[in-house]
C-alpha positions as CSV (number, residue, x, y, z in Angstrom):
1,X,39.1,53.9,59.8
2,X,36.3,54.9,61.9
3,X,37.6,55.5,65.8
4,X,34.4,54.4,66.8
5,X,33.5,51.4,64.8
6,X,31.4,48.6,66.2
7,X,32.6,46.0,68.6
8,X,30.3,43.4,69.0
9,X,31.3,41.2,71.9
10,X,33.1,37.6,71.5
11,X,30.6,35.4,69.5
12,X,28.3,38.4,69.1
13,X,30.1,39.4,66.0
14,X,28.2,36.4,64.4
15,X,25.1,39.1,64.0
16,X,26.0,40.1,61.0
17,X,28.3,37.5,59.1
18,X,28.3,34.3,61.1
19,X,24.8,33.0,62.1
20,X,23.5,30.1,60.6
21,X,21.1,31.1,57.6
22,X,17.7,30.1,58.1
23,X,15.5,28.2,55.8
24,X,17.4,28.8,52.5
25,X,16.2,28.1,49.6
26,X,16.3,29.1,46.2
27,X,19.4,31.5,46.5
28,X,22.7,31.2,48.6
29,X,20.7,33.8,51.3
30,X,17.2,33.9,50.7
31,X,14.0,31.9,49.4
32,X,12.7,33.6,46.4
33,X,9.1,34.8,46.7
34,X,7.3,32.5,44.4
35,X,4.8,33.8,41.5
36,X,1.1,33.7,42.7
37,X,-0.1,35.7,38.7
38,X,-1.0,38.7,41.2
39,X,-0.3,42.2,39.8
40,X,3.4,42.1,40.0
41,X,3.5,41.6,36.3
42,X,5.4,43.9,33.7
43,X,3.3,46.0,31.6
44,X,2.9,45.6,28.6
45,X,5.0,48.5,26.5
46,X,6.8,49.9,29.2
47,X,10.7,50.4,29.2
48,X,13.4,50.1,31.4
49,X,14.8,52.6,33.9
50,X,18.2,53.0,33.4
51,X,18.1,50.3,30.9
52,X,18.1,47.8,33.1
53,X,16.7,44.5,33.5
54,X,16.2,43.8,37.1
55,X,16.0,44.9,40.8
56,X,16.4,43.1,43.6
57,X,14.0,43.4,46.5
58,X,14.2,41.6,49.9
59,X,11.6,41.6,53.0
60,X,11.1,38.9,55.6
61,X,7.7,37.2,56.0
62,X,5.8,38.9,59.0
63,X,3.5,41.8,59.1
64,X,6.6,44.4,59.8
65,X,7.2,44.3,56.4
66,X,3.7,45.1,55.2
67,X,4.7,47.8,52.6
68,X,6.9,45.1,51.0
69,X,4.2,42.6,50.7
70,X,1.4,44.8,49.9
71,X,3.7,46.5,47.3
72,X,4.5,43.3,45.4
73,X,1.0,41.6,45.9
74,X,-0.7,44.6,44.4
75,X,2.2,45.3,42.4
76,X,2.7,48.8,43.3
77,X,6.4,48.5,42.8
78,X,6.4,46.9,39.6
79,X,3.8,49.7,38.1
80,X,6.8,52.4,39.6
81,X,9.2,50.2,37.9
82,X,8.2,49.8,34.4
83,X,10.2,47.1,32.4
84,X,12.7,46.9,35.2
85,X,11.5,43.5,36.4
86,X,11.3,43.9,40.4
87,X,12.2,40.4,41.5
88,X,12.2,39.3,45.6
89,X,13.7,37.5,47.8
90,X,12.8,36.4,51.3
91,X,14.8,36.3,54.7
92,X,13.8,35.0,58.1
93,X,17.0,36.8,59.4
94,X,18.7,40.4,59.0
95,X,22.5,39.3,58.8
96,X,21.4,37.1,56.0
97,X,19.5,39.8,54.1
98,X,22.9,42.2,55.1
99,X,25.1,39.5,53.9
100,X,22.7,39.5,50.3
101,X,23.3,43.3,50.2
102,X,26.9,43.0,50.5
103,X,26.9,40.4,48.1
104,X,24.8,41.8,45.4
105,X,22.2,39.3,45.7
106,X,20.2,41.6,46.2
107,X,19.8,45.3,46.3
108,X,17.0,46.9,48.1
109,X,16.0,45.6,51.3
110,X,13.2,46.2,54.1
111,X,15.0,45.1,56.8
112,X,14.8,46.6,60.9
113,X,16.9,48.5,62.7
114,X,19.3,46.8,64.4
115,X,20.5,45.2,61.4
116,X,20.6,48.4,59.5
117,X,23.2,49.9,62.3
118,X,25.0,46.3,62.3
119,X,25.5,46.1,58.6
120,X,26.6,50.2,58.5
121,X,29.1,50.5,61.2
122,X,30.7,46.6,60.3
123,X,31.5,48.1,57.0
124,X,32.6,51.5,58.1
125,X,29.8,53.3,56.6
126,X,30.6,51.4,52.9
127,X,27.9,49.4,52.5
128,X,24.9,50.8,52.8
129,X,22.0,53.3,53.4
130,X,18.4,53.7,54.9
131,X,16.5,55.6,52.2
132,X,13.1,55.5,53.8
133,X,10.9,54.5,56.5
134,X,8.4,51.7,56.3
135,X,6.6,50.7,59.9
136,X,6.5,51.5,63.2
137,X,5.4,49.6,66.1
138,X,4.2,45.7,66.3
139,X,6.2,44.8,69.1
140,X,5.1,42.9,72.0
141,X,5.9,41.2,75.4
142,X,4.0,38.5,75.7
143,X,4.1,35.9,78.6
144,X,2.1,32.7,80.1
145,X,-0.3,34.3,82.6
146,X,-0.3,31.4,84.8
147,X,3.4,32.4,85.9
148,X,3.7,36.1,84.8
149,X,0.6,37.9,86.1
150,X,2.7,41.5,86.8
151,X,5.7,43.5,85.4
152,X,7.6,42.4,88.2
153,X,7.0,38.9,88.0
154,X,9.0,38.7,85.2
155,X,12.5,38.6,86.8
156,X,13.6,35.3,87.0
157,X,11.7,33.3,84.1
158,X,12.8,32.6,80.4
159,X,11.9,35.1,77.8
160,X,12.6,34.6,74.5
161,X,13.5,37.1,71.6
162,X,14.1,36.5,68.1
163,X,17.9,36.5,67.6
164,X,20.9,37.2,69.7
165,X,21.5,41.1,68.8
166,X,18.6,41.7,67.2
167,X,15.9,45.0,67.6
168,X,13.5,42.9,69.7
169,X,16.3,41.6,71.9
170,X,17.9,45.2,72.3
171,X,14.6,46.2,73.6
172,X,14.4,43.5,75.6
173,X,17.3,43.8,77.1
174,X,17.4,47.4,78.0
175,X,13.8,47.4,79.5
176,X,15.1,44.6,81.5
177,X,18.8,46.7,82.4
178,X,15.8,49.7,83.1
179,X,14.1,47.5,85.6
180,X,17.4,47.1,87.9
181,X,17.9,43.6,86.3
182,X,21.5,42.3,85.5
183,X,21.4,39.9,82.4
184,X,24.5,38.9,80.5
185,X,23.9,39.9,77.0
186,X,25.9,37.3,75.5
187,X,24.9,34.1,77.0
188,X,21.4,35.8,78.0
189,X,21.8,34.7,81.5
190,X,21.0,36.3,84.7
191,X,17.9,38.2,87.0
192,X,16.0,37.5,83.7
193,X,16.9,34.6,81.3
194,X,16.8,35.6,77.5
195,X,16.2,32.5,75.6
196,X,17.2,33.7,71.8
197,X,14.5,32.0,69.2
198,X,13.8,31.7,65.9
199,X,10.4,33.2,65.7
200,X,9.1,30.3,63.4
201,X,8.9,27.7,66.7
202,X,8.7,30.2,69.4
203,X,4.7,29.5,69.6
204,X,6.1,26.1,69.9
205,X,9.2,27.0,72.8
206,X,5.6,28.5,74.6
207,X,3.6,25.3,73.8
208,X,6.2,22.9,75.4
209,X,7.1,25.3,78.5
210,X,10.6,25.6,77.6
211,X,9.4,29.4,77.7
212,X,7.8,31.7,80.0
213,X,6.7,34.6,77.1
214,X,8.7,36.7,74.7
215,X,9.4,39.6,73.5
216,X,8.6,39.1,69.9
217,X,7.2,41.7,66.4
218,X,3.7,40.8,64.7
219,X,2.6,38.0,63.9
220,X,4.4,36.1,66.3
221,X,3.2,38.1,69.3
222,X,-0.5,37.3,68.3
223,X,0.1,33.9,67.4
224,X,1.4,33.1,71.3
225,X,-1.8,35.0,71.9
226,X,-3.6,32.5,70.4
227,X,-1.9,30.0,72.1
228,X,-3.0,31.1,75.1
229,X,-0.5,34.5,76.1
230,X,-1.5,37.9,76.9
231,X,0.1,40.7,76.2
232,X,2.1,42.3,79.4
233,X,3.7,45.0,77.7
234,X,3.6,47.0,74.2
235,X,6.6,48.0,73.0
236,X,4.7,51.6,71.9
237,X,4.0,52.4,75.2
238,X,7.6,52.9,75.7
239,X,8.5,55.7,73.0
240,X,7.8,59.5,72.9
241,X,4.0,59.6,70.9
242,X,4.3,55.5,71.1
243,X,6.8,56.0,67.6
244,X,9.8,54.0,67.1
245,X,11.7,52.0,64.2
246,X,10.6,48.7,63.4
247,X,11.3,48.8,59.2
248,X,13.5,50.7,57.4
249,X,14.0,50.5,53.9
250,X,17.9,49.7,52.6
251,X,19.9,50.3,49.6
252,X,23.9,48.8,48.9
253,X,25.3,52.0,48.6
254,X,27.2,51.0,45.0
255,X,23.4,50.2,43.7
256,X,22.6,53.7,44.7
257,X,25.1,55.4,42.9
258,X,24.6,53.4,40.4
259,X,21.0,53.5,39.7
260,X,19.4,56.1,41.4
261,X,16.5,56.3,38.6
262,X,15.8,52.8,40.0
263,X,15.9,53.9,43.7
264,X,13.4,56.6,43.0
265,X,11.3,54.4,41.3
266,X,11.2,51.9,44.5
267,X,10.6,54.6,46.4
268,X,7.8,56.0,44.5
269,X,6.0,52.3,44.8
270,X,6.4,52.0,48.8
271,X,4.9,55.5,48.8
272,X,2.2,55.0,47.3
273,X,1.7,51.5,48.7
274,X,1.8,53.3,52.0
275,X,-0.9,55.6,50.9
276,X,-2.6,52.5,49.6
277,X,-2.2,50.9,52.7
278,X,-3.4,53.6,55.1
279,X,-6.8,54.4,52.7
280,X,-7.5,50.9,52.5
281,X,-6.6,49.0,55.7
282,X,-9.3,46.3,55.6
283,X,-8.0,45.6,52.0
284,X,-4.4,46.0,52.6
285,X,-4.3,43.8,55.2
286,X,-6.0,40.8,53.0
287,X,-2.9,41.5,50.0
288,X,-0.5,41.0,52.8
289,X,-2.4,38.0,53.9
290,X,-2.6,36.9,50.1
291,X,1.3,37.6,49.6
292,X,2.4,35.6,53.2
293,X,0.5,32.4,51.8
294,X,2.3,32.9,48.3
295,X,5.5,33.0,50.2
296,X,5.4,30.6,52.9
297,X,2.1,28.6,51.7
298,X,0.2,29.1,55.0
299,X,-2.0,32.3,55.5
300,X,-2.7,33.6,58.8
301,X,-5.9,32.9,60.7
302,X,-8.3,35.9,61.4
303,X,-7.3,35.5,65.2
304,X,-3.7,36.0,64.6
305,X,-4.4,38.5,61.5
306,X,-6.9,41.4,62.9
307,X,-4.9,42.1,66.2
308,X,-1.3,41.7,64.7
309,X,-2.3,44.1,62.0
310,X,-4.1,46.8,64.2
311,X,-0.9,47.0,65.8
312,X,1.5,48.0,63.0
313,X,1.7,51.6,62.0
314,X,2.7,52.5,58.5
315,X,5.0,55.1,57.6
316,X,7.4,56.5,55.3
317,X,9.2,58.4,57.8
318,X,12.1,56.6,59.3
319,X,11.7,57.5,62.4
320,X,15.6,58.8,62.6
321,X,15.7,60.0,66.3
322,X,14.6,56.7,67.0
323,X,17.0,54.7,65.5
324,X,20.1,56.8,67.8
325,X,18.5,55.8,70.5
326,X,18.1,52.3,69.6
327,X,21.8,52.1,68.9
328,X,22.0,53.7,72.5
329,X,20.4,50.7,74.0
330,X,22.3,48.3,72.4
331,X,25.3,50.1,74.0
332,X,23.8,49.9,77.6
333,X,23.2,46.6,76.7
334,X,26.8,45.5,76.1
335,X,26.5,44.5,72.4
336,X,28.1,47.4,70.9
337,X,30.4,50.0,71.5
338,X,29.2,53.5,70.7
339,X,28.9,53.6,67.0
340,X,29.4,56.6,64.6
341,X,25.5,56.9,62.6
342,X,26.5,59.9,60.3
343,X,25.8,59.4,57.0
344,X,23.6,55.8,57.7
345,X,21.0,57.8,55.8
346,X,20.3,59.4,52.4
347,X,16.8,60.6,52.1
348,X,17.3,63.4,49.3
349,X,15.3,60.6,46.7
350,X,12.3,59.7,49.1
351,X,11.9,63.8,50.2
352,X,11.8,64.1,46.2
353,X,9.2,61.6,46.0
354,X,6.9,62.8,48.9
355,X,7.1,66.1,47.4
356,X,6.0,65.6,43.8
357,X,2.9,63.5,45.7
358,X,2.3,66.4,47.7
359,X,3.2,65.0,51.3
360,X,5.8,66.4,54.0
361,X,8.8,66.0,53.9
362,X,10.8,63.4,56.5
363,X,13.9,64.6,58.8
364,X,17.7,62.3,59.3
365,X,18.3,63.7,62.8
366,X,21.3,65.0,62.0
367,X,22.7,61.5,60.9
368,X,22.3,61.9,56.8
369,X,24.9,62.4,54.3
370,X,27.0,65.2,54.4
């Protein structure tokens, strides 16, 4: 047993295995991203790593998870892949997608950081590990400016974030605990009230007044923009060299074992999706476009796309440093007790990668396998 495994405070355990699961579909955790003919298609004459048949590959549907999108639309991961069909599933939620890893439904994941810590210190460091980075960034606080005009003016309206425990409402939270605020971070009440929404019908929460702003990743941020918002605060302007966590890539730690041929391969497709990505921005950002429509049926407008986008930095390095300190707000905050990170990463298959494609090597912070 750990002697400092996670504590999440009365309901707040629901994070990772108790939340309603939102907008399931074709699988007991996720909706399953549906074929478009794009270039996720198995070519013709390749075999199978490890000899087998499938992988499966999860990602929610906003700009955050770029290199998962671009990666299947352009079907970077499938090329790395061969005749190991890469098959994906979407989530709207990280204990869902955690709860998927857990169960086997699937077994790679791009998934943010809060979850990630969640899912690791819940199991005692069994169930899984961040293999790579993916984004950076993409976080906003956003509020009406006909009642927030300042910083200040925030303290004593209704902000909402996307889920009770999640990155954004760490963040929240301990920017609000750094501005001499007292918030409950269970119920969300106090100086500031944290209103916890699903990001789908936050633009709508703004619409009807039932909030003030929020403190919400790309797209949403930009489509409460559209509606009207402005932008108070960028998350980026908060970190050392405006750097911190907002994807990480996941593995179930008895895939990884299992298949690590497989791993590599994944790993080898976000890489040079990344590369893709970062050469071809204009480009990349119309397959993520392209791939959001295929999943949900509804692309985003220019308005909502181009500034959304030019926020997001992509990355394979996870950012590591970051992610301690993010684990160190949500223990300011109240939501966990101080959790044991050492061995939440394994990044001995993506340093392996980046060096046979010639890039630099990324760092664990001291929190990688031993």
């Amino acid at each position: 047993m750990r002697s400092t495994r996670t504590k999440l405070l009365g309901r707040g355990i629901a994070l990772v295995t108790a939340l309603p699961l939102l907008a399931l579909a074709a699988c007991s955790y996720g909706s399953e991203a549906k074929d478009d003919n794009s270039a996720a298609k198995v070519a013709a004459g390749s075999k199978k790593i490890d000899g087998l048949d499938s992988v499966k590959i999860g990602y929610f549907g906003n700009l955050t998870h770029a290199t998962a999108l671009v990666g299947n639309q352009k079907g970077f991961f499938q090329k790395a892949l061969g005749a190991t069909e890469a098959k994906y599933q979407i989530f709207n939620a990280g204990p869902s997608e955690i709860e998927a890893l857990n169960s086997g439904s699937i077994d790679i994941g791009w998934i943010g950081p809060s979850p990630s810590i969640n899912g690791f210190t819940k199991s005692e460091g069994k169930s899984l590990r961040i293999i790579g980075g993916s984004a950076s960034g993409g976080v906003k606080l956003v509020v009406n400016p006909k009642k927030i005009k300042s910083l200040k003016d925030v303290k004593g309206k209704k902000i909402a974030t996307p889920q009770l425990g999640n990155t954004q409402d760490v963040a929240f939270l301990n920017w609000a605990a750094e501005q001499g605020w007292k918030v409950d971070a269970q119920s969300g009440k106090g100086d500031v009230s944290v209103v916890r929404t699903d990001n789908k019908i936050t633009p709508d929460a703004y619409k009807s007044g039932s909030i003030d702003g929020a403190w919400v990743p790309e797209p949403t941020a930009s489509k409460l923009v559209a509606e009207g918002a402005e932008v108070l605060l960028d998350e980026s302007d908060l970190w050392p060299d405006k750097k911190f966590v907002i994807t990480n890539i996941i593995v179930s730690q008895k895939f990884l074992e299992a298949h690590p041929k497989v791993v590599e391969a994944v790993l080898k497709g976000s890489v040079e999706t990344n590369k893709w990505i970062n050469a071809n921005p204009d480009d990349a950002k119309a397959a993520a476009n392209k791939q959001l429509e295929a999943d949900s049926g509804k692309a985003l407008p220019a308005n909502v796309l181009d500034p959304a986008w030019k926020s997001i930095q992509i990355t394979n390095d996870p950012l590591a440093s970051t992610l301690n300190t993010e684990a160190d707000h949500a223990v300011k905050a109240g939501l966990l007790e101080k959790p044991d990170l050492t061995g939440i990463y394994d990044l001995a298959l993506l340093n392996k990668v980046l060096a046979a494609a010639g890039e630099s090597k990324v760092d664990d912070a001291g929190l990688g396998v031993k």
